[in-house]
C-alpha positions in Angstrom: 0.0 0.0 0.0 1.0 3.7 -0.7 2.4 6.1 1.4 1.2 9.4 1.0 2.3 12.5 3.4 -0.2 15.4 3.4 1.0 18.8 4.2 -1.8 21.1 5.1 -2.4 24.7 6.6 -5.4 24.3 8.8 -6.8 20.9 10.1 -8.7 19.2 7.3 -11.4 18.3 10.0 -14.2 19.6 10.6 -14.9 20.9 7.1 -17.1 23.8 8.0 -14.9 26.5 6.5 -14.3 26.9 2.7 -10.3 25.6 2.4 -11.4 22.8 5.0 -13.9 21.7 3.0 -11.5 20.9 -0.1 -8.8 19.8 2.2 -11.3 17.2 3.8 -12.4 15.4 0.8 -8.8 15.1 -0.5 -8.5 14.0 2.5 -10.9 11.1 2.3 -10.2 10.4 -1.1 -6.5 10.2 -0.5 -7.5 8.0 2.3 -8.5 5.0 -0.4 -5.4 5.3 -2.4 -3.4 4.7 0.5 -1.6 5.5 4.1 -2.4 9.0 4.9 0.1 11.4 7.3 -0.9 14.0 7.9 1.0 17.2 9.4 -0.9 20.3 9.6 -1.6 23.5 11.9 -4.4 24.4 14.1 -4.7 28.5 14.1 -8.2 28.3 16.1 -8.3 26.5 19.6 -11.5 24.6 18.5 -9.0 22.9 15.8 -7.2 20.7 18.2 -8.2 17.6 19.7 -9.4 16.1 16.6 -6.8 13.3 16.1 -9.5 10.8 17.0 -12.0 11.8 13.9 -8.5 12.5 11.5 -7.8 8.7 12.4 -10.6 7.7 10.3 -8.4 8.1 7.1 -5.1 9.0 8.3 -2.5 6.5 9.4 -0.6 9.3 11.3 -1.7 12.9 12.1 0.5 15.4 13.5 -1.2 19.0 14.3 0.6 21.8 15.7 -0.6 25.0 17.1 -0.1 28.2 15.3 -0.5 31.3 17.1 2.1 33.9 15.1 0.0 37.0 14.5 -0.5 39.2 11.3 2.0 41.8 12.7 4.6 39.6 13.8 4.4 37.9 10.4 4.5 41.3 8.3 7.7 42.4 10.4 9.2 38.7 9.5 8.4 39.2 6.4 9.9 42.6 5.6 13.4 42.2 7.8 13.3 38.6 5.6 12.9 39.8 2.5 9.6 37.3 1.8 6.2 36.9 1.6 3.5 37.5 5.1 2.0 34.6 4.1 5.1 32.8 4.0 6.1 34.0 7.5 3.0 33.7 8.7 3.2 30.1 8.6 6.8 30.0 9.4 7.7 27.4 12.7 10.6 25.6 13.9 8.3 22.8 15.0 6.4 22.0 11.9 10.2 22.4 9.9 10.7 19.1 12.3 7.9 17.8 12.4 8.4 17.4 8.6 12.1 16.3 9.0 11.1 13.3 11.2 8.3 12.2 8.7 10.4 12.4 5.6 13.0 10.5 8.1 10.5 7.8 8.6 9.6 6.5 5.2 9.7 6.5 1.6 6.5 8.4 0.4 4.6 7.0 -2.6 3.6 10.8 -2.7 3.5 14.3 -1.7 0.5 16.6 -1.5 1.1 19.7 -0.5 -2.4 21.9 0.3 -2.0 25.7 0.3 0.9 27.7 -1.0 2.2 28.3 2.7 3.3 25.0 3.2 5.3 24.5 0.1 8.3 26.0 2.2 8.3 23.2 4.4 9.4 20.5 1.1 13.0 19.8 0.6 14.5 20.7 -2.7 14.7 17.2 -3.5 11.2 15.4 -2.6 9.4 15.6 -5.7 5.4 17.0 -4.7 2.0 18.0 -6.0 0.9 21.3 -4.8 -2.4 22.5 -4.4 -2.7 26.1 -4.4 -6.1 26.2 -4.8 -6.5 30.2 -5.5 -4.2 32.3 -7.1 -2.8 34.2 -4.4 -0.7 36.9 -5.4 -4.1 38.2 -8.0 -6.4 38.7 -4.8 -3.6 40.6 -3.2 -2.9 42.6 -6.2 -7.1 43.2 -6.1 -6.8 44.6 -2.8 -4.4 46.9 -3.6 -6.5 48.3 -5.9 -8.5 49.1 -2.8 -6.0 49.8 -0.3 -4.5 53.5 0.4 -1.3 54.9 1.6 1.0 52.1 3.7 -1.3 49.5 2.8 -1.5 49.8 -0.6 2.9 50.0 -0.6 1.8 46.5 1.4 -0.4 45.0 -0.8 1.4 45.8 -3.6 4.5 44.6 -1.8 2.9 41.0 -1.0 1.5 40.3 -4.5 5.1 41.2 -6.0 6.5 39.0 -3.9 3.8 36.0 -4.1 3.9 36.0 -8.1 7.3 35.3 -7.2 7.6 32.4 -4.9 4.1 30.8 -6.9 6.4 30.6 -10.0 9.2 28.8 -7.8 7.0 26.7 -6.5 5.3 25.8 -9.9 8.7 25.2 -10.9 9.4 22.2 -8.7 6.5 20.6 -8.3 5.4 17.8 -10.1 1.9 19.5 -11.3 0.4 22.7 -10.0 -3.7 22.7 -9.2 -6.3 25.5 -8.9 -9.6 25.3 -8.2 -11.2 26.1 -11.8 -10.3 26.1 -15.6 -10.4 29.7 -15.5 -8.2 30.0 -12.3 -5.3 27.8 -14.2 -5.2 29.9 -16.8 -5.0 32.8 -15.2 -1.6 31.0 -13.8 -0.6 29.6 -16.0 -0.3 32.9 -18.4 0.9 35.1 -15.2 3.8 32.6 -13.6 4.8 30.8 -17.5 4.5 27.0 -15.6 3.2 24.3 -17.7 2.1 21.5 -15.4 -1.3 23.4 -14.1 -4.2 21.6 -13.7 -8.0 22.6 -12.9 -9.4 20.5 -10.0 -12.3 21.7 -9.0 -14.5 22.0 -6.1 -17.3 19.4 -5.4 -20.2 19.2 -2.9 -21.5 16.7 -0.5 -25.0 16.4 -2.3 -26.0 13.4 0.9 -25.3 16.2 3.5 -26.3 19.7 1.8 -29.8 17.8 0.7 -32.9 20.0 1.8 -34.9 17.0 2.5 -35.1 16.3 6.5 -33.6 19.5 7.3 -36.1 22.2 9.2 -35.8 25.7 8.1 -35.0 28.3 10.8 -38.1 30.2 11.6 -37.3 34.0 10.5 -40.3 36.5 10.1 -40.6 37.7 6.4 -38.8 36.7 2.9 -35.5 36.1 3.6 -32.2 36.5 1.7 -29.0 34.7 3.6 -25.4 35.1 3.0 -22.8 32.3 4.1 -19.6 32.4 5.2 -16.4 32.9 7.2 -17.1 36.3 8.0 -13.4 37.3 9.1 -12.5 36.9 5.7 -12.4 40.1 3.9 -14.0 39.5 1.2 -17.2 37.9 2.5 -16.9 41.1 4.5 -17.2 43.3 1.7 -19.8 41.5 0.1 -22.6 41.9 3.3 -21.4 45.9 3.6 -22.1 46.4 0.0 -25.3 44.4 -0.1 -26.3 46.1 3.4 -25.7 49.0 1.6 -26.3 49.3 -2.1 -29.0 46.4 -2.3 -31.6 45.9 0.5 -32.6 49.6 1.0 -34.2 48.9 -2.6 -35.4 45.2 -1.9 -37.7 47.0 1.2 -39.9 43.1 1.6 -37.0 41.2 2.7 -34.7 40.9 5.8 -30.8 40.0 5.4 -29.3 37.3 7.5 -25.6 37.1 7.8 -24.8 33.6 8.6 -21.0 32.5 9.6 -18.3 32.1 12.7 -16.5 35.2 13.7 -18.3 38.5 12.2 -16.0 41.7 12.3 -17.0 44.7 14.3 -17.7 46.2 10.9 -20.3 43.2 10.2 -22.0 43.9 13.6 -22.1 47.1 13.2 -24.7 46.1 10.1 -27.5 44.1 12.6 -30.7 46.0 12.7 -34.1 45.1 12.4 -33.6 44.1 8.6 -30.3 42.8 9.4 -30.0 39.5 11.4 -25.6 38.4 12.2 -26.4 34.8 13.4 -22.5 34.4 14.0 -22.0 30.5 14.4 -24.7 28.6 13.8 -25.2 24.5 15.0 -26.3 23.3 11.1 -25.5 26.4 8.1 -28.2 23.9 6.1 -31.2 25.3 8.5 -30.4 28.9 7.3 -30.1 27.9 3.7 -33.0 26.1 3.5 -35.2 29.3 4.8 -33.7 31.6 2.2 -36.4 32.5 0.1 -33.2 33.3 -2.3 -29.0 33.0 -1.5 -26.8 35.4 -2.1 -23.1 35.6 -3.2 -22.9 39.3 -3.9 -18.7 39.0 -4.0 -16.8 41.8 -5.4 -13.8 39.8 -5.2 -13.9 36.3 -5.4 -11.2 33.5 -6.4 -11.8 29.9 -8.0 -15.4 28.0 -6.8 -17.5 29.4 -3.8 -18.3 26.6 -1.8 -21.3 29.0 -0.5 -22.7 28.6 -4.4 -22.9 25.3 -4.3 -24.2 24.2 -1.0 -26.8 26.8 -1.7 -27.4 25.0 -5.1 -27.2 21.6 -3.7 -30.0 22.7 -0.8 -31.9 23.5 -3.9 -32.7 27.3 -3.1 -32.3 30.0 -5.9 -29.3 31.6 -5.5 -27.8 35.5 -7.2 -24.2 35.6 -7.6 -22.2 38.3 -8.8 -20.1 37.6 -11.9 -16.8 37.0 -9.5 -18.5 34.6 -7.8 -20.6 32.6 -10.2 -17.0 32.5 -12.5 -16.0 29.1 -13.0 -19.1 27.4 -11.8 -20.9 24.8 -14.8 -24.2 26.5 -13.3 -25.9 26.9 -17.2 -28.7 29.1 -16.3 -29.5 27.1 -12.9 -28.0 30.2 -10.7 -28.7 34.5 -11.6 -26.2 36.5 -12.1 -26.2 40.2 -11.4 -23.2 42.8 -12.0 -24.2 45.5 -10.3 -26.8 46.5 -7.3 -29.7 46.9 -10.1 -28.9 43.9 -11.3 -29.3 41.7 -7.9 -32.2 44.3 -7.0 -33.7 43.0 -10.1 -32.8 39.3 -9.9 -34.1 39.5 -6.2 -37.4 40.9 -6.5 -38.5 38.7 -9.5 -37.6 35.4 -7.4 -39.6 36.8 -4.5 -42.4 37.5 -6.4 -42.6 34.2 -8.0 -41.9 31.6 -5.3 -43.3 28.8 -8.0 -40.7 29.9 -10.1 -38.1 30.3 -7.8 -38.4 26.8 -6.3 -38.2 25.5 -10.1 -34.9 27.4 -9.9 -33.5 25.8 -6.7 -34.6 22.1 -8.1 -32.8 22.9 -11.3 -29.5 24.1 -9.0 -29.7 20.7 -6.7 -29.7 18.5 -9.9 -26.5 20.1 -11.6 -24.9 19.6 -8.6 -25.8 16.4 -8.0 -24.9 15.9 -12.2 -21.6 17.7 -12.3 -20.3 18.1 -8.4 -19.9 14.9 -6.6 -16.4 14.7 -5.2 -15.5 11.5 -6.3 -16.0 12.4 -9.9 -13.6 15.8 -9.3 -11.2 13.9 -7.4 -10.8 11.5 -9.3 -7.5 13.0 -11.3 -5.5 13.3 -8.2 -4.4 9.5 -8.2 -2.3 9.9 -11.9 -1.0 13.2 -10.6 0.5 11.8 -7.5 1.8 8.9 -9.4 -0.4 6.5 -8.0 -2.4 5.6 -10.6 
């Protein structure tokens, strides 16, 4: 049986963030192709303790607590000459930890998830990386947005990430992103030639409406998922708070997702519900009279579209984050606030219509999604075919 060692920056377990989610199934998947081990970090306290659960498909899990800071890494980084996100994921133990793995064995195979980690892979283990999103193009996109220091920052960061992406393309054994359009857009911006699209799937048996009891919420409601830290699921609710519902005046907004910003608090009202974490996201989605994904920047596959899709409600995306989604008409997209104003109000008007919508999503998913089927690649890519 193969040997496979799985480098990964957060804990592929529980899968209730977006990069978990794609980490866990490769996870599982990897776990029938052979032995799994697994070193990874653990940046939230609720991340540890999960060795138990990881057992299921690993043969060996080591996780490791990660508690650097964004300042700490940015100082790193600029005395060092590298990358935040690099330094942000910097540590002595997880260099060893590492060491004593590659010590241990002869691996059938490397999979390396996340661009952070590729730091950790000596020059001569030969390794797949995942980098999932093209990192150095969001931070380029935020420097768009950014003023004074930060934008010098910004810029700064996606300089230096176009950079060490292209180094890294240039020793691995294949490069993957999360959608056809996403590895093209690297492989025209770093020159590598071994990029390939994996993309995203969807647990259709979990994110299945049936069973599932809608929260009770007074009123049409339109919900937004996510991690809602990360800036731009931040960006999305202010802008929809904003620019959309004043002119959408029959429904209330719920904000549904761990660890809400001041800035996102600051949006609850009496149209505006901030669950933070919820028990089951599925309750929320199933009593959206529509989902939205009004994303101004988005990379790859939103996991929120198709869990949405796959609970069979009608969801509006905006063009960033409908982008390399095989939705063919099952999904609305809107590219400006008249546009999702629009989109809205004709699915609310027409709850026949918009149910007919949601069935259609659910079945493309179920069609083109299921994570065996997107998987399935990884095994000739990591030689183990």
């Amino acid at each position: 049986m193969s040997d496979i060692l799985f480098l990964a920056h957060r804990v592929p377990y529980p899968p209730d963030r977006g990069d978990k989610v794609r980490s866990h199934h490769v996870l599982r998947h990897f776990s029938g192709l052979g032995r799994v081990h697994l070193a990874t970090f653990a940046d939230d306290p609720r991340d540890m303790g999960h060795e138990a659960a990881l057992g299921q498909w690993c043969a060996s899990v080591r996780v490791l607590r990660r508690t650097k800071g964004n300042a700490l890494a940015a100082i790193e980084a600029l005395a060092g000459g590298r990358t935040v996100s690099e330094a942000a994921f910097d540590s002595a133990a997880m260099r060893g930890a590492v060491a004593e793995l590659l010590a241990e064995r002869r691996y059938d195979a490397v999979y390396v998830y996340s661009g952070q980690m590729a730091q950790y892979v000596p020059a001569d283990v030969p390794f797949v990386m995942d980098f999932v999103d093209m990192d150095s193009a969001k931070f380029a996109a935020y420097a768009d947005d950014a003023h004074g220091p930060m934008r010098w920052m910004m810029r700064r960061e996606a300089s230096k990430l176009a950079a060490f992406e292209r180094d890294v393309a240039g020793r691995a054994r294949a490069s993957l992103l999360v959608s056809e359009a996403e590895a093209d857009l690297f492989r025209r911006m770093s020159g590598a030639e071994r990029v390939v699209a994996i993309e995203n799937g969807i647990d259709t048996g979990f994110f299945d409406p049936a069973g599932v009891v809608p929260v009770e919420q007074a009123g049409p409601l339109i919900v937004f998922t996510g991690q809602m830290d990360y800036r731009p699921n931040i960006d999305a609710v202010r802008w929809f708070a904003g620019e959309v519902l004043p002119l959408v005046p029959e429904a209330r907004f719920a904000i549904v997702g761990r660890s809400p910003t001041a800035a996102v608090r600051a949006l609850e009202s009496e149209r505006v519900v901030v669950t933070g974490e919820v028990a089951d996201v599925r309750e929320w989605i199933a009593a959206a009279a529509v989902v939205v994904a009004p994303l101004l920047l988005a990379r790859g596959i939103q996991n929120k579209v198709l869990e949405a899709m796959a609970m069979a409600r009608p969801v509006v995306a905006s063009t960033a984050a409908a982008e390399g989604i095989d939705h063919r008409g099952t999904i609305r997209v809107a590219s400006d606030a008249a546009g999702f104003v629009r989109e809205i109000r004709e699915l609310l008007s027409d709850p026949v219509a918009a149910d007919a919508v949601g069935r259609a999503a659910r079945a493309r998913t179920i069609e083109r999604y299921g994570w065996d089927a997107r998987l399935a690649p990884l095994a000739e890519l990591l030689g183990l075919a």
